[in-house]
N, CA, C and O atoms as a CHARMM CRD file, in Angstrom:
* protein
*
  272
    1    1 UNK  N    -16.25500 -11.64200   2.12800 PROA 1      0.00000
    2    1 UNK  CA   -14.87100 -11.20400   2.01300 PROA 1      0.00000
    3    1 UNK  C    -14.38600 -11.45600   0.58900 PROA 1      0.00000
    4    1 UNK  O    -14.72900 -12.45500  -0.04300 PROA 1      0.00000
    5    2 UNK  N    -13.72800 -10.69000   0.20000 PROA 2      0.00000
    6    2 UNK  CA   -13.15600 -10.46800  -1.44200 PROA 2      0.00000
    7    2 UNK  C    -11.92800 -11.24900  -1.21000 PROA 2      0.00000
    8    2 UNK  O    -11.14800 -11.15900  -0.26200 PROA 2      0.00000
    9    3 UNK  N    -11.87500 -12.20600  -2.46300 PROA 3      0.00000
   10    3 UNK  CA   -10.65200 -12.93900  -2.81900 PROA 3      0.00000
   11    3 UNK  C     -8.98600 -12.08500  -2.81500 PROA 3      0.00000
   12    3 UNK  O     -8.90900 -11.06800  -3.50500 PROA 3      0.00000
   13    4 UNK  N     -8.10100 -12.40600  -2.26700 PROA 4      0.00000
   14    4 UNK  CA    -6.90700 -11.48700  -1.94300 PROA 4      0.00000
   15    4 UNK  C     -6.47700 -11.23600  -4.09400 PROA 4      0.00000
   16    4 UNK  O     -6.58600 -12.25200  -4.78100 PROA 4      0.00000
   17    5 UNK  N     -6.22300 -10.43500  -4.51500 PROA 5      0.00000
   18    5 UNK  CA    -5.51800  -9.94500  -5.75700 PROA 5      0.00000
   19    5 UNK  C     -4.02000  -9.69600  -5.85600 PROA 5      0.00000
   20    5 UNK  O     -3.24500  -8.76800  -5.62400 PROA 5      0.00000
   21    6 UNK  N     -3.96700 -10.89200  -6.28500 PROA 6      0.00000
   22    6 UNK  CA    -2.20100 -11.01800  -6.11000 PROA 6      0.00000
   23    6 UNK  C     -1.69900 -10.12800  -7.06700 PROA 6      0.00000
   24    6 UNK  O     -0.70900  -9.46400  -6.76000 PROA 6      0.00000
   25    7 UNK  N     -2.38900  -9.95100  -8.56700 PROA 7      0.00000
   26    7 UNK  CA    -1.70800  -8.70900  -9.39200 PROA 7      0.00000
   27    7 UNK  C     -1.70000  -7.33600  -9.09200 PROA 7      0.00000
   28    7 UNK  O     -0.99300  -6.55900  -9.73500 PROA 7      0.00000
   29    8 UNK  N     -2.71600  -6.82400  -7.80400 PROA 8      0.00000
   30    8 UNK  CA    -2.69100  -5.65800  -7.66800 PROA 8      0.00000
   31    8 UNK  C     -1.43800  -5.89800  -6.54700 PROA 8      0.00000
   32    8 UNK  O     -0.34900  -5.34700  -6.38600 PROA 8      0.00000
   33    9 UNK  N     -2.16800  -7.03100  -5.83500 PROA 9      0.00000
   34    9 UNK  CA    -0.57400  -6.87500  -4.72100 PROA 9      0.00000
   35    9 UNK  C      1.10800  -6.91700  -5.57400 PROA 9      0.00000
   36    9 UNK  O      2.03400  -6.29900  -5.05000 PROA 9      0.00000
   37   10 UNK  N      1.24700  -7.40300  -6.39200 PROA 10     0.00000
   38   10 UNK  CA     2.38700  -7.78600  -7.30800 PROA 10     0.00000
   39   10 UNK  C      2.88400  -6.33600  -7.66400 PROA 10     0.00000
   40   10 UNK  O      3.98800  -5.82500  -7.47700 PROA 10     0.00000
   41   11 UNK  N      1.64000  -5.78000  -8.28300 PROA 11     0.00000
   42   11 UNK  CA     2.06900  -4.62100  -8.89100 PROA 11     0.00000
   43   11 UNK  C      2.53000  -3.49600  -8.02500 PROA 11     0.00000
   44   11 UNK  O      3.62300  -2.94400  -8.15600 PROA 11     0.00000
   45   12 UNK  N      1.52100  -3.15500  -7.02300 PROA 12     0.00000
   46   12 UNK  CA     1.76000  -2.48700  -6.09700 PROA 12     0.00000
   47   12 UNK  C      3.23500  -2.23100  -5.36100 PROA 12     0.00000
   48   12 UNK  O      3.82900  -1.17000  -5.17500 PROA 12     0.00000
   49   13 UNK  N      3.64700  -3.75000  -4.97400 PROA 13     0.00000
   50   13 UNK  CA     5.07300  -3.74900  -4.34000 PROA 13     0.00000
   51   13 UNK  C      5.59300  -3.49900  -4.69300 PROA 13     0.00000
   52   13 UNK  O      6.41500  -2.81300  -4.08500 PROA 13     0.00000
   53   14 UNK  N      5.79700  -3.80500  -6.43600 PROA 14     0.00000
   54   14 UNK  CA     7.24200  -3.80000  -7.11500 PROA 14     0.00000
   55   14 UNK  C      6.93800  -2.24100  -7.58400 PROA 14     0.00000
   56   14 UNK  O      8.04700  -1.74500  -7.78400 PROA 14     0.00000
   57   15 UNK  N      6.10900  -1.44800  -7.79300 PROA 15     0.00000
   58   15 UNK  CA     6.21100   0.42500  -7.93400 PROA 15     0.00000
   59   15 UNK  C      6.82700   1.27200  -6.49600 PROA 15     0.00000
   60   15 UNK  O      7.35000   2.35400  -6.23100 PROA 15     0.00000
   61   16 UNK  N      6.35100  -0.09000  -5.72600 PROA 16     0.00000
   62   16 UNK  CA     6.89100   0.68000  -4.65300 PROA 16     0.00000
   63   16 UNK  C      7.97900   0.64300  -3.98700 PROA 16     0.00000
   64   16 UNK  O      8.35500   1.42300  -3.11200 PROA 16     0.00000
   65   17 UNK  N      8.61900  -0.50300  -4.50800 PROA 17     0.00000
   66   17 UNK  CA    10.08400  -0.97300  -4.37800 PROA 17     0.00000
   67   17 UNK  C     10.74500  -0.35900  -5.27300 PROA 17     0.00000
   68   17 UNK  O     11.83400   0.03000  -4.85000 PROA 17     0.00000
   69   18 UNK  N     10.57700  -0.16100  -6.12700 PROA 18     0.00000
   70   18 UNK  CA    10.97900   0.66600  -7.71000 PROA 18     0.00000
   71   18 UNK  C     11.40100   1.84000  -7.55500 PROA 18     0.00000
   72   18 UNK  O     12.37200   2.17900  -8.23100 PROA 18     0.00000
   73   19 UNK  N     10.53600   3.20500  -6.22400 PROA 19     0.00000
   74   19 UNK  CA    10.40100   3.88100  -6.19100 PROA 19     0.00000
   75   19 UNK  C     11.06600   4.18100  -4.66000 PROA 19     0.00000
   76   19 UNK  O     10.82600   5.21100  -4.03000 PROA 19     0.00000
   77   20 UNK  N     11.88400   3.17000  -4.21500 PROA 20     0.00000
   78   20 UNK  CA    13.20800   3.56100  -2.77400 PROA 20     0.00000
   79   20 UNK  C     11.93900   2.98900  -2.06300 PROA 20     0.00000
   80   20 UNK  O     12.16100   3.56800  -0.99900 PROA 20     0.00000
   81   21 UNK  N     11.18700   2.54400  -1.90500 PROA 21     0.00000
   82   21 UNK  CA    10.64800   2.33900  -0.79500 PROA 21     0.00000
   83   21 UNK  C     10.64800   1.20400   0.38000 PROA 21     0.00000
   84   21 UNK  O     10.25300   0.13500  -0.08500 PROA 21     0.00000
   85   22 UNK  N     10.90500   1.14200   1.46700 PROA 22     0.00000
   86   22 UNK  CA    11.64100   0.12400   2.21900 PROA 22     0.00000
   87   22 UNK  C     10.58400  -1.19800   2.11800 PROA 22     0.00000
   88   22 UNK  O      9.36800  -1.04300   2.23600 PROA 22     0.00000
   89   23 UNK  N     11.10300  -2.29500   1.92300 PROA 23     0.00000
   90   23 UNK  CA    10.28800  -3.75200   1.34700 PROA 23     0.00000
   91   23 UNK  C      9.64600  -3.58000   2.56400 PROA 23     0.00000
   92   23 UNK  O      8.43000  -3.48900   2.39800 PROA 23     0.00000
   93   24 UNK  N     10.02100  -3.49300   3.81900 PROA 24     0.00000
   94   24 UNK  CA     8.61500  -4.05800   4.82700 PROA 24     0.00000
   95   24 UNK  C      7.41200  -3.07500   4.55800 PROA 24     0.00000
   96   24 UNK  O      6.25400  -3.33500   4.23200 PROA 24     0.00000
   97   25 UNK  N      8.07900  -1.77900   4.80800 PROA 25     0.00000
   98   25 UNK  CA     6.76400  -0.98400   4.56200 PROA 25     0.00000
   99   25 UNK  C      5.71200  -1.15900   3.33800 PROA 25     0.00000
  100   25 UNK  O      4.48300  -1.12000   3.39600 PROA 25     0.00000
  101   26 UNK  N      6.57200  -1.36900   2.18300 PROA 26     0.00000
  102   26 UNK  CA     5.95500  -1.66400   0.71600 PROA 26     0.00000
  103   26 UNK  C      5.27400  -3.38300   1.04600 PROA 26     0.00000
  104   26 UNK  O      4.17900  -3.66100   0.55700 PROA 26     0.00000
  105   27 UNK  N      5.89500  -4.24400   1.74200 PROA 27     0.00000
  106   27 UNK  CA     5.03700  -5.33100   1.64400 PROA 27     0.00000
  107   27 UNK  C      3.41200  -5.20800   2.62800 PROA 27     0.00000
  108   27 UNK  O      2.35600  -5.72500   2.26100 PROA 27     0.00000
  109   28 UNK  N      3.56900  -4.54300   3.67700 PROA 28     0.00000
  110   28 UNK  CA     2.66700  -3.87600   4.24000 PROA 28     0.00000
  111   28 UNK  C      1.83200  -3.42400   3.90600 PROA 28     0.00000
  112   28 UNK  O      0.75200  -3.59400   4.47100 PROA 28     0.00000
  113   29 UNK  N      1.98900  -2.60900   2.77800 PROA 29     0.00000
  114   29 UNK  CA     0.67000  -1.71900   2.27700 PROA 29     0.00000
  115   29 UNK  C      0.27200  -2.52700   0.89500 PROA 29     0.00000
  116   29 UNK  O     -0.91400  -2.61700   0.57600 PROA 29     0.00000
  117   30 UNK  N      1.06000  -2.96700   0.28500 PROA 30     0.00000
  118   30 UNK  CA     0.79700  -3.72600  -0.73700 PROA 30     0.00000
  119   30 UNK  C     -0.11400  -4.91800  -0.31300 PROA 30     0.00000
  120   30 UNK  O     -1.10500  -5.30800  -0.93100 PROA 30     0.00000
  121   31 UNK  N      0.37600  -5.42000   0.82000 PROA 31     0.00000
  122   31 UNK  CA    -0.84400  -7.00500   1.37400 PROA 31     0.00000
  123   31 UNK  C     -2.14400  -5.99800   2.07400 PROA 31     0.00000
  124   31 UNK  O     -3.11700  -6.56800   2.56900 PROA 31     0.00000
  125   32 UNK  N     -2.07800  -4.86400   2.06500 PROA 32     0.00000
  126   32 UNK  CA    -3.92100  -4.16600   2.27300 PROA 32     0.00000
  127   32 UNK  C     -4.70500  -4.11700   0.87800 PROA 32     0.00000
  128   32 UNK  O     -5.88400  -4.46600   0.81200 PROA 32     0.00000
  129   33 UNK  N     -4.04800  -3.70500  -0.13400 PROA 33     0.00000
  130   33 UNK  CA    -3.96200  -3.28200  -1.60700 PROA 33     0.00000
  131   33 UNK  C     -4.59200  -4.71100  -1.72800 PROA 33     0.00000
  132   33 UNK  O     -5.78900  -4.80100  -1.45500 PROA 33     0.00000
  133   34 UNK  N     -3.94700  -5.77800  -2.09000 PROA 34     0.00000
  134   34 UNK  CA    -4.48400  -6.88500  -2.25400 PROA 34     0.00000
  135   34 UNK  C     -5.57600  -7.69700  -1.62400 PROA 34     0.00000
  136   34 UNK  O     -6.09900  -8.77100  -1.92300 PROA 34     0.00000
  137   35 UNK  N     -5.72500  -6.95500  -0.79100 PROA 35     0.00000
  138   35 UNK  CA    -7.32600  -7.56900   0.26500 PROA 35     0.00000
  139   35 UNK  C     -8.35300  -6.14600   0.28500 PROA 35     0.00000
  140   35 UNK  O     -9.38900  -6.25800   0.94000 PROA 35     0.00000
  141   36 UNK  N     -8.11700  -4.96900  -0.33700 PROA 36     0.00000
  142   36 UNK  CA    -8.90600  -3.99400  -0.66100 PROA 36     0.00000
  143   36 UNK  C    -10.23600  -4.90100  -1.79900 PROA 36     0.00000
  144   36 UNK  O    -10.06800  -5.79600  -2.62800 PROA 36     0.00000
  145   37 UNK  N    -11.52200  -4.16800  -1.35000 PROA 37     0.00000
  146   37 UNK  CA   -12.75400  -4.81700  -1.58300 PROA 37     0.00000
  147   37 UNK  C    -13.83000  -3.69500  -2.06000 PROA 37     0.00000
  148   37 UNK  O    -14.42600  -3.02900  -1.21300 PROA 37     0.00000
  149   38 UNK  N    -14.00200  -3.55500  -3.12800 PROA 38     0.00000
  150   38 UNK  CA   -14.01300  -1.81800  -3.58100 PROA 38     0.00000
  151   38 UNK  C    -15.51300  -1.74800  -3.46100 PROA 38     0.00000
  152   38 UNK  O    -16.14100  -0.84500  -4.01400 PROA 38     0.00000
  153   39 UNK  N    -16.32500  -3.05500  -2.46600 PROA 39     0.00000
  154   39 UNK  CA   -17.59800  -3.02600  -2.78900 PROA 39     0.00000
  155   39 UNK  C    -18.07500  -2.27600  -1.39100 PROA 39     0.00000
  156   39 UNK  O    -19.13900  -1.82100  -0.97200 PROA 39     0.00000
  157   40 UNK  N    -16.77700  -2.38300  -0.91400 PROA 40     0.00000
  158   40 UNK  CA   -17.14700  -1.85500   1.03000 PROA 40     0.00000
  159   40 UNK  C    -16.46800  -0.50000   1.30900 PROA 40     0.00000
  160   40 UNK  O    -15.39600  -0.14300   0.82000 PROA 40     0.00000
  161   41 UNK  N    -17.24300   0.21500   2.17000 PROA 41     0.00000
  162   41 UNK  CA   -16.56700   1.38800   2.76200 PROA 41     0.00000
  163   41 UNK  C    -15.12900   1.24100   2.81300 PROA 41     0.00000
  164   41 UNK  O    -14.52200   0.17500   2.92000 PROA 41     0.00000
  165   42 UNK  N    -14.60400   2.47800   2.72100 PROA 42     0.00000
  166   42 UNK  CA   -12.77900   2.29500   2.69200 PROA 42     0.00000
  167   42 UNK  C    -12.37200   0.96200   2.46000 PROA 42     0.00000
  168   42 UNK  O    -11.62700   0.42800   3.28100 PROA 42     0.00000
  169   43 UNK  N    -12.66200   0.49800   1.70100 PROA 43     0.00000
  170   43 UNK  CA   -12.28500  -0.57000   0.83900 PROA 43     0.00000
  171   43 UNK  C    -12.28100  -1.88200   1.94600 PROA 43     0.00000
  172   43 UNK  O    -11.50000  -2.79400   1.67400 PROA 43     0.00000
  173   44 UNK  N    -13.11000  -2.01400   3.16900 PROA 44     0.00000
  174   44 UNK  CA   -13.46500  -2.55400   3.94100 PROA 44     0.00000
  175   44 UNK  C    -12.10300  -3.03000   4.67100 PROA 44     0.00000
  176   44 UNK  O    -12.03400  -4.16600   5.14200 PROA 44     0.00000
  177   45 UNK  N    -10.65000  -1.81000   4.77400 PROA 45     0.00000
  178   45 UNK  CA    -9.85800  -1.60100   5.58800 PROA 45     0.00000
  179   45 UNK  C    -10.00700  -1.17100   6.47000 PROA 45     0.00000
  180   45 UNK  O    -10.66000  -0.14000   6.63300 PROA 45     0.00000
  181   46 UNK  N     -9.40600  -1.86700   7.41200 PROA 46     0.00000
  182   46 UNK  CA    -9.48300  -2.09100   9.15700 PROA 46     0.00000
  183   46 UNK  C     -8.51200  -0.72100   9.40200 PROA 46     0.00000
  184   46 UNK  O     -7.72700  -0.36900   8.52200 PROA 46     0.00000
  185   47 UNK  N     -8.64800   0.06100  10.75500 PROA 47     0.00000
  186   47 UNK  CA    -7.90600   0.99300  11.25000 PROA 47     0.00000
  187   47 UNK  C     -6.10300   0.61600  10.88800 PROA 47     0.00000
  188   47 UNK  O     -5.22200   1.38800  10.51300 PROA 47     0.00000
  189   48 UNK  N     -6.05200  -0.59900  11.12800 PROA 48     0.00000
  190   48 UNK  CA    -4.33600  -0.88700  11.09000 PROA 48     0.00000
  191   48 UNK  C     -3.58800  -1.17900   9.17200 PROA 48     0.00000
  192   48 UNK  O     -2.51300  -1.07900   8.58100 PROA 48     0.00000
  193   49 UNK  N     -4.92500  -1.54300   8.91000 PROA 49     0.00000
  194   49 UNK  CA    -4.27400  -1.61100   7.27500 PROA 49     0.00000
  195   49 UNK  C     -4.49700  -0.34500   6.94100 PROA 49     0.00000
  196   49 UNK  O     -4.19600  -0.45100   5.75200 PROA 49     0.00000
  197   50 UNK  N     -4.87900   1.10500   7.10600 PROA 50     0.00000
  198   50 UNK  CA    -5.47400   2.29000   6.71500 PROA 50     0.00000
  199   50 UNK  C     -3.93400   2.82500   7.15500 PROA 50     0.00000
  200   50 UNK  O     -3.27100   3.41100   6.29900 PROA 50     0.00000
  201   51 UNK  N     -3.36900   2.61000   8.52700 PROA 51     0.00000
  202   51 UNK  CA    -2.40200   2.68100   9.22600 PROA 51     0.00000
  203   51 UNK  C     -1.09700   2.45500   8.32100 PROA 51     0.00000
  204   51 UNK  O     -0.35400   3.40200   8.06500 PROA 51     0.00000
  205   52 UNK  N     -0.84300   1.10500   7.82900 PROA 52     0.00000
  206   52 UNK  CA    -0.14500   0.69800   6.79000 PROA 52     0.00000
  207   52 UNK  C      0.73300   1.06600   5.11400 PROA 52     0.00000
  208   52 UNK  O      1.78600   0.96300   4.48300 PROA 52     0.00000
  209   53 UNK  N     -1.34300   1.77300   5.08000 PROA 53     0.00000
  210   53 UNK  CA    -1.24200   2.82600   3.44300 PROA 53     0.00000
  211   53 UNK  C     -0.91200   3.93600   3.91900 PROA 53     0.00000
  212   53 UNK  O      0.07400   4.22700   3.24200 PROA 53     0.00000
  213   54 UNK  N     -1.11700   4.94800   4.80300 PROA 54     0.00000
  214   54 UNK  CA    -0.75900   5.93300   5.54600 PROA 54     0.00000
  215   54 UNK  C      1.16900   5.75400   5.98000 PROA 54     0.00000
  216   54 UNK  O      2.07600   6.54000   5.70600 PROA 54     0.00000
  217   55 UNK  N      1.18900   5.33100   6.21500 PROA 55     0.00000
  218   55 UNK  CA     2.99600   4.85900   6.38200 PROA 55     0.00000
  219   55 UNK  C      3.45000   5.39300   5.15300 PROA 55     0.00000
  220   55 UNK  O      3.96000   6.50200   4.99800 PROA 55     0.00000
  221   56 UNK  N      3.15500   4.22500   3.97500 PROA 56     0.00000
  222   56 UNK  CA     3.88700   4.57400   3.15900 PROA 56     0.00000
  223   56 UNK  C      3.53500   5.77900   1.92300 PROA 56     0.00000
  224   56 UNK  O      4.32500   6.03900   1.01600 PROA 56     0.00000
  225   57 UNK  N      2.30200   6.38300   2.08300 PROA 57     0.00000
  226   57 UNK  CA     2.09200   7.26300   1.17700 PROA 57     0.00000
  227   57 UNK  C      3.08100   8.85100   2.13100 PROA 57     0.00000
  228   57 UNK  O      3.48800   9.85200   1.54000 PROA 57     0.00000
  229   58 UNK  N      3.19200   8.63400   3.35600 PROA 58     0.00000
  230   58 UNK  CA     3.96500   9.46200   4.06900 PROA 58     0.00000
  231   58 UNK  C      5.61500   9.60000   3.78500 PROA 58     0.00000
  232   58 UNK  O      6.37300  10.56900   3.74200 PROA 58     0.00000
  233   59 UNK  N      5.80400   8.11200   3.60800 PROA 59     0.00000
  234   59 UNK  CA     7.14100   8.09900   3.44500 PROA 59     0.00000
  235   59 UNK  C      7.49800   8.27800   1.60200 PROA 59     0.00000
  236   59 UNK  O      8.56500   8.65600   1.11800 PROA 59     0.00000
  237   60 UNK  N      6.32800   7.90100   0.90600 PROA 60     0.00000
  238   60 UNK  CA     6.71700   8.49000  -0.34800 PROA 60     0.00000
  239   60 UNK  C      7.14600  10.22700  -0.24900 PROA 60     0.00000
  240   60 UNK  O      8.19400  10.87200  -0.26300 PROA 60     0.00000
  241   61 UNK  N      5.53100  10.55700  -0.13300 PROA 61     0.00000
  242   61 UNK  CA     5.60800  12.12400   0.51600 PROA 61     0.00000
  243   61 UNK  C      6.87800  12.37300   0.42900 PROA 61     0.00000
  244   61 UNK  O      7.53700  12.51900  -0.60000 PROA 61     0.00000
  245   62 UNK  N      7.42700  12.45100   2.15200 PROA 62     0.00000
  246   62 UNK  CA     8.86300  12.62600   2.47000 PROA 62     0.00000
  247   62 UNK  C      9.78700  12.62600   1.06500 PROA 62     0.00000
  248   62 UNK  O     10.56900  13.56300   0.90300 PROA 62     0.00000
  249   63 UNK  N      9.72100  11.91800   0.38900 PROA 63     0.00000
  250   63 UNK  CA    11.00700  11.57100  -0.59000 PROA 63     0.00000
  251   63 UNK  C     10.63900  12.14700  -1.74800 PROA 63     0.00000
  252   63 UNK  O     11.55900  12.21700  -2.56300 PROA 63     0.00000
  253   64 UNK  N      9.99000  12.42100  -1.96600 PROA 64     0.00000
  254   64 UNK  CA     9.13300  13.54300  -3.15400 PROA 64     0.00000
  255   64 UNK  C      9.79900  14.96300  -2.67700 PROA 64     0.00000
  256   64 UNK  O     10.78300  15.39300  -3.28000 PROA 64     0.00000
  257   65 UNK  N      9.28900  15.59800  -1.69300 PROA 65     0.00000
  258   65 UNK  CA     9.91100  16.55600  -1.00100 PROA 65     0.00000
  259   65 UNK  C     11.09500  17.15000  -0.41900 PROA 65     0.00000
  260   65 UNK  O     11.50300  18.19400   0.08900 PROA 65     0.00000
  261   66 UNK  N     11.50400  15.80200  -0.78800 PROA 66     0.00000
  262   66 UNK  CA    13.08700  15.80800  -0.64800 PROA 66     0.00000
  263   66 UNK  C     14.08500  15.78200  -1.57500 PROA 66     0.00000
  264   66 UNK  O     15.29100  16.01700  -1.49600 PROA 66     0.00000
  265   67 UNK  N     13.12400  15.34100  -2.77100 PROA 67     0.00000
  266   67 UNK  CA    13.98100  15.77200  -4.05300 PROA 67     0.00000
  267   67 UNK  C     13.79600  16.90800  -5.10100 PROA 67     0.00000
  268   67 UNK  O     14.42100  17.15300  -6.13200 PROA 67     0.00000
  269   68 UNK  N     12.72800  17.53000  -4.50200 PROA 68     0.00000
  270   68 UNK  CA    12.43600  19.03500  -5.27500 PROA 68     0.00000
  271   68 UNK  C     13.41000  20.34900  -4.42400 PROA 68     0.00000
  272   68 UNK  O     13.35000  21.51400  -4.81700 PROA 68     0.00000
């Protein structure tokens, strides 16, 4: 198991907080981001953290689409 990466998690949240995105959802996908393991299949994310990044790349989506 790969050491958790608090700067990708750090970074991650705060672009995604930056960018309207609701803190639970952004802390959510950001704590997969930080336990992502780039040596394993899908970054050796489980169905529910895949679940997580899927949330919020949806709800970016949404808000992208909503401002064009």
């Amino acid at each position: 198991m790969s050491k958790f990466n608090w700067n990708l998690y750090a970074a991650s949240f705060e672009a995604l907080v930056e960018r309207g995105a609701p803190p639970e959802k952004a802390e959510a996908a950001s704590q997969v981001i930080g336990r992502d393991d780039g040596a394993k299949d899908n970054f050796g994310r489980t169905a529910e953290d895949q679940q997580a990044v899927n949330d919020i790349l949806e709800y970016l989506q949404e808000e992208s689409d909503a401002q064009q």
